[in-house]
KOLSEGU-944830 format. One record per residue (C-alpha): x, y, z. Coordinates in steps of 0.5 Angstrom, whole numbers, padded with zeros to 4 digits, always signed. Layout:
# residues N
XYZ...
# end
This chain:
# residues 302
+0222+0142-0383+0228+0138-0382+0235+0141-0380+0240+0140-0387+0247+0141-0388+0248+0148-0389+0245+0149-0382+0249+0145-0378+0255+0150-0382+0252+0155-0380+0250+0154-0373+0258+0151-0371+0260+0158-0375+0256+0162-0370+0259+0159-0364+0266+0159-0366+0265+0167-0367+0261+0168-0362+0258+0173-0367+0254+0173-0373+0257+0179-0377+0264+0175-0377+0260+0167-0379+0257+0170-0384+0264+0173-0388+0265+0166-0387+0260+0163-0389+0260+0169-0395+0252+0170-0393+0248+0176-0391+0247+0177-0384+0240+0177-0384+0240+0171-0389+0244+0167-0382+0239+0169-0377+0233+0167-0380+0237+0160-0382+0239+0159-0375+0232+0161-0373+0229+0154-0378+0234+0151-0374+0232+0153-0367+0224+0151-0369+0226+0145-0372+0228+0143-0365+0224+0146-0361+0229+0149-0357+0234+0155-0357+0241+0154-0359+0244+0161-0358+0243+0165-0353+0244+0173-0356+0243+0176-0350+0250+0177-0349+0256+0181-0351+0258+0175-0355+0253+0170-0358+0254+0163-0354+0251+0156-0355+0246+0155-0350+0246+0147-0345+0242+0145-0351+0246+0149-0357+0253+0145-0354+0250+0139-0354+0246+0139-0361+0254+0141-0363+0257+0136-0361+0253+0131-0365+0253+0137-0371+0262+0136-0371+0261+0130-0371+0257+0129-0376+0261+0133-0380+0267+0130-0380+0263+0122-0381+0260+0126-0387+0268+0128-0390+0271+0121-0388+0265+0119-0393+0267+0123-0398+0275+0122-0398+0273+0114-0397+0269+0114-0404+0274+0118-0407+0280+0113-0405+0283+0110-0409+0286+0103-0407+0291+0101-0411+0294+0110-0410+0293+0112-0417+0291+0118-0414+0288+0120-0407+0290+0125-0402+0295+0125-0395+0294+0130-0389+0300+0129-0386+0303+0134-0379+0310+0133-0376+0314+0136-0370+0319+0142-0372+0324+0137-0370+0324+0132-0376+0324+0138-0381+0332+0137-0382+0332+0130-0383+0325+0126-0383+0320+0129-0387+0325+0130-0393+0326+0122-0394+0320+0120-0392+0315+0124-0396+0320+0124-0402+0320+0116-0402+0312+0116-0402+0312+0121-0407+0317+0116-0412+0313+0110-0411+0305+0114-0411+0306+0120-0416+0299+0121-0416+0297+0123-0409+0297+0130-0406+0301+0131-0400+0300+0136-0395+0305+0137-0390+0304+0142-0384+0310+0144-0378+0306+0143-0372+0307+0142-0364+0305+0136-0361+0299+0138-0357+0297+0141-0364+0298+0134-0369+0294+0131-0363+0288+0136-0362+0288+0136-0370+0288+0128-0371+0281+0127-0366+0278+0134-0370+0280+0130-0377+0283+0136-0380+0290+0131-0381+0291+0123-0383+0298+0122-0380+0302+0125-0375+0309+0123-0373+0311+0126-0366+0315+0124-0360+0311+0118-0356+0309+0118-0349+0302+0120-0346+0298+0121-0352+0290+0124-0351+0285+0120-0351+0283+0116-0358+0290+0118-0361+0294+0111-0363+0301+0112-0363+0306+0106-0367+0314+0107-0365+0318+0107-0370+0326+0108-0368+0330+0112-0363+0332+0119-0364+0339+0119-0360+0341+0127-0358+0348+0129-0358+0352+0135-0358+0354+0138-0365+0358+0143-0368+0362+0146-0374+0369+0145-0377+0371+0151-0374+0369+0149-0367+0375+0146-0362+0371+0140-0363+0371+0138-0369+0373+0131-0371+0374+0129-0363+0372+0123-0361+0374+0122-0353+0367+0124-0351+0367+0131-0347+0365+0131-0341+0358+0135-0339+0363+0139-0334+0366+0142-0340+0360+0145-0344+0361+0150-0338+0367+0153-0342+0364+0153-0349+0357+0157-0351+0352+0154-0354+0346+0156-0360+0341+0152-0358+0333+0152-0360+0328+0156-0357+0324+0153-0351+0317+0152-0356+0321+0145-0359+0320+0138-0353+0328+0138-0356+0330+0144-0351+0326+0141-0346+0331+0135-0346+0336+0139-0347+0335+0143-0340+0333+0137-0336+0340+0135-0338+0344+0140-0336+0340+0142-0330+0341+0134-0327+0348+0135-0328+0349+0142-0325+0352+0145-0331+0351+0153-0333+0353+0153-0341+0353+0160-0343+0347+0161-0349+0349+0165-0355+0343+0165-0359+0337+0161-0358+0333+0159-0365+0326+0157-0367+0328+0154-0374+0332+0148-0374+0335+0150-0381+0338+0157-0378+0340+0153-0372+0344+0149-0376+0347+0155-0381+0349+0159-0376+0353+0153-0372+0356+0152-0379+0359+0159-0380+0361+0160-0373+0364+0156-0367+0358+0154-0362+0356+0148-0361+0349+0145-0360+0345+0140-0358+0341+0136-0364+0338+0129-0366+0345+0125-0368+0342+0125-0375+0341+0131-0377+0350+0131-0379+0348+0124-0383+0345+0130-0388+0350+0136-0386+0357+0134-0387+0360+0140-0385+0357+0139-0377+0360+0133-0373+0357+0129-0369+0361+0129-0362+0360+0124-0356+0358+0127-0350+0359+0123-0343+0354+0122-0340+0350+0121-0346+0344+0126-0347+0338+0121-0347+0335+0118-0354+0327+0119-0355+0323+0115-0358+0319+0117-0364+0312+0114-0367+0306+0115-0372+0300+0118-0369+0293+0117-0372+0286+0117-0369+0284+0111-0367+0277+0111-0370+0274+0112-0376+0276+0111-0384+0283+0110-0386+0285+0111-0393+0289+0107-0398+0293+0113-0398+0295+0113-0390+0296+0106-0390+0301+0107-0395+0305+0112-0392+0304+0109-0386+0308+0102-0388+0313+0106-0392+0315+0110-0385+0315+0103-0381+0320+0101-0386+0324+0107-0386+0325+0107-0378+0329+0099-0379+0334+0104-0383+0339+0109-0382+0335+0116-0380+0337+0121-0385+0338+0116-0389+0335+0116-0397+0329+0110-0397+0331+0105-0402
# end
């Protein structure tokens, strides 16, 4: 017997339960219809891939090297699929597209409404994760395109830059700051309180590492995980925050205020895996964010 498709499922289900019961719901088979599978398996092989002896059922030496061929397998196997049922000239097809919390506001909006404008018929799937998440994501091809912070990427993920996102202090109409322009000084921030977004976001990380080289303790009111309830409640009261500049080109009421010395600018890239097949529909986005990052962020794509 040869090993089929189902039994590389069934195997791969197995391992990332740990147990038999839970991949058969997944699988919606029987239990005793899996074991008998993974023992054709196990035979066909002349090895055991499973070592049940356990509390949790665990791939054997032989069981996690047959794996890493069965996931690779798999994903060579859905990059055929999508490849035959890509479109070329974007009558229809199908985006995965992942983007750090931080864009929410002002990037992911533009860029996927003008994609949307230009090719009506592909689906876009759009996620919110982290970084390591994007990256991990691409190499399992369980994503097309990411768009994060560059710097040092895992291995196989390729990364294009596409504009500089620069930092800055930002409050609402009611703040004592509101349509300054002398920059504040980073000693100032120590009188007025600060809403800043949570520690999960790269932004908060910068934005620590800011105050801590400039030895300055600002008192922090409310911490946030969402950019959109950080912008709102800097909106209706006054404390100030710290977010990318663009952010106030879609949000009138919040002003940018220039802070001295200035926060440092990141740079912003397009991630995709480095190996395997590429979709018309990619290819486009990806062309379309290269030509969006020469423009103003926040800015409609014309």
């Amino acid at each position: 017997m040869q090993p089929e498709l189902r039994h590389l499922r069934y195997l791969l289900a197995v391992a990332e339960h740990a147990n038999f019961t839970r991949a058969a719901e997944e699988l919606h088979i029987s239990q005793p219809t899996l074991s008998q599978q993974i023992k054709q398996l196990e035979k066909a092989l002349g090895a055991q891939l499973l070592d049940r002896t356990g509390r949790t059922v665990r791939l054997t030496d032989a069981g996690e090297a047959y794996a890493r061929y069965a996931r690779r397998a798999l994903r060579d196997l859905a990059a055929g699929e999508r490849a035959v049922l890509d479109v070329h000239d974007l009558s229809r097809g199908h985006l995965r597209l992942a983007v750090t919390p931080t864009f929410t506001t002002y990037l992911t909006g533009p860029l996927v409404a003008g994609f949307h404008t230009r090719h009506p018929g592909i689906t876009v799937d759009v996620r919110e994760l982290p970084q390591e998440r994007i990256e991990a994501d691409l190499l399992a091809d369980r994503l097309d395109l990411g768009i994060a912070f560059h710097g040092e990427h895992l291995p196989g993920v390729e990364a294009t830059e596409l504009f500089t996102e620069a930092l800055g202090l930002v409050v609402g109409p009611d703040h004592p700051f509101a349509g300054r322009t002398e920059p504040v000084r980073a000693g100032e921030l120590n009188d007025h309180q600060l809403a800043l977004l949570s520690r999960d976001f790269a932004t908060r990380l910068h934005i620590d590492t800011y105050v801590s080289e400039h030895r300055v303790r600002p008192a922090i009111a409310v911490e946030a995980n969402s950019m959109t309830a950080l912008t709102e409640i800097v909106r209706r009261t006054a404390l100030a925050t710290v977010l990318p500049e663009a952010v106030t080109l879609d949000h009138p009421w919040l002003s940018p205020v220039p802070l001295s010395p200035a926060l440092p600018s990141r740079s912003v890239a397009l991630l995709r895996r480095a190996a395997g097949y590429r979709s018309a529909a990619a290819g486009a986005f990806a062309e379309l964010a290269a030509r969006w990052g020469e423009e103003v962020p926040g800015q409609p794509i014309g």
